[in-house]
C-alpha positions in Angstrom: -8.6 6.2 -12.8 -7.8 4.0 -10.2 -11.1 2.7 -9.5 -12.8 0.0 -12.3 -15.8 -1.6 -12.9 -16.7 -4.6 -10.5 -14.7 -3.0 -7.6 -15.9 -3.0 -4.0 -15.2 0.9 -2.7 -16.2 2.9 0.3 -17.6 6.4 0.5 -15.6 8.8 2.5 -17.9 12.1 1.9 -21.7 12.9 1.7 -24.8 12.0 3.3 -24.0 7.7 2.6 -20.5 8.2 4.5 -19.5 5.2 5.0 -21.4 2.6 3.1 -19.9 0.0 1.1 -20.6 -0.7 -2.8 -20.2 -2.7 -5.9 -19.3 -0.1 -8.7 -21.5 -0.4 -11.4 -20.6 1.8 -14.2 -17.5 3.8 -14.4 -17.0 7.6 -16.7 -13.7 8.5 -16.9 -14.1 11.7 -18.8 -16.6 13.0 -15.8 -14.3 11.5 -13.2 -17.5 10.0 -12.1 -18.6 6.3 -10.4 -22.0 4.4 -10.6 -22.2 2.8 -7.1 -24.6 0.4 -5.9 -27.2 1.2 -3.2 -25.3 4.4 -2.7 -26.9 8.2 -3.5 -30.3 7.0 -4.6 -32.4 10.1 -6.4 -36.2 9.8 -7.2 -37.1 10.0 -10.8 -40.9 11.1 -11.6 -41.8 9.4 -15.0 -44.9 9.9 -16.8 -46.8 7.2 -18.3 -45.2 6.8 -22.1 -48.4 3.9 -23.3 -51.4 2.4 -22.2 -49.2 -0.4 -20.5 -46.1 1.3 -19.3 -47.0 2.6 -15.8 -46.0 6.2 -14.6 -44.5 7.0 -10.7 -41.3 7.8 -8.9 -38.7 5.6 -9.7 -35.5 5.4 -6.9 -32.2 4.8 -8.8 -28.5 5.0 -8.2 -27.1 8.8 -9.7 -23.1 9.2 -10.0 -20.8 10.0 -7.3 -17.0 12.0 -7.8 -14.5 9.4 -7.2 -12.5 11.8 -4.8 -15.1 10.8 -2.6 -14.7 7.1 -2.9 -12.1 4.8 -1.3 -11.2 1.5 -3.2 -11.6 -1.5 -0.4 -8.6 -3.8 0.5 -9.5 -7.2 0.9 -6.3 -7.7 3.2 -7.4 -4.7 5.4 -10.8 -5.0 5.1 -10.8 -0.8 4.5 -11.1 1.9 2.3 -7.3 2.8 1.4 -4.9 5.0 -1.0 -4.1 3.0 -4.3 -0.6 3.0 -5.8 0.6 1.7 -8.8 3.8 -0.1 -9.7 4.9 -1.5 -13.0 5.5 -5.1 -13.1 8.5 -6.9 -15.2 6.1 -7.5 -18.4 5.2 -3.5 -18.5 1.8 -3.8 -17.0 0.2 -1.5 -14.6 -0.6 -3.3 -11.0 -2.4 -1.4 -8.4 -1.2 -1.8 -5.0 -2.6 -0.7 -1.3 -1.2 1.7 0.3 -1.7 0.6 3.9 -0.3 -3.2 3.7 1.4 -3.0 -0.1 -0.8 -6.3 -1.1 -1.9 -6.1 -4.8 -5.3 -5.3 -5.6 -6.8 -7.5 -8.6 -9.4 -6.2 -11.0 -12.9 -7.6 -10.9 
């Protein structure tokens, strides 16, 4: 996947179009992305004890990553990633727009 924990992305479909998050968690096998502050869905939990309290809890639910854009700190935008192998055989991923390299978080 070419998105990775601790990234900065933008939303390019659904109702938070356009907003701009820290990615949380990450599941590669659902092709999925945790997003902060992004697709909130209310969770009504019962009371489990006397001292646990019970109500509707707001938290962040996964988004597809087809629907994310990863943020270029040289553009200041959501972009296309590409990747390019460096001399020592690791993986780099690179904008698309402006070809500067995009460091992981």
């Amino acid at each position: 996947m070419h998105i990775a924990k601790n990234d900065i992305v933008e939303v390019i479909a659904g109702n938070d179009r356009g907003k701009r998050g820290k990615v949380l968690r990450v599941n590669p096998k659902a092709s999925r992305v945790v997003i902060e502050g992004v697709n909130f869905i209310h969770r009504h939990t019962k009371p489990r004890s006397q001292t646990e309290q019970g109500g509707i809890i707001e938290k962040e639910a996964p988004i597809h990553v087809s629907n994310v854009k990863l943020v270029c700190s040289k553009c200041n935008k959501g972009v296309r990633v590409r990747t390019k192998i460096l001399a020592n055989k690791k993986k780099e991923r690179i904008c698309a727009e402006c070809g500067e390299m995009i460091e992981r978080r």
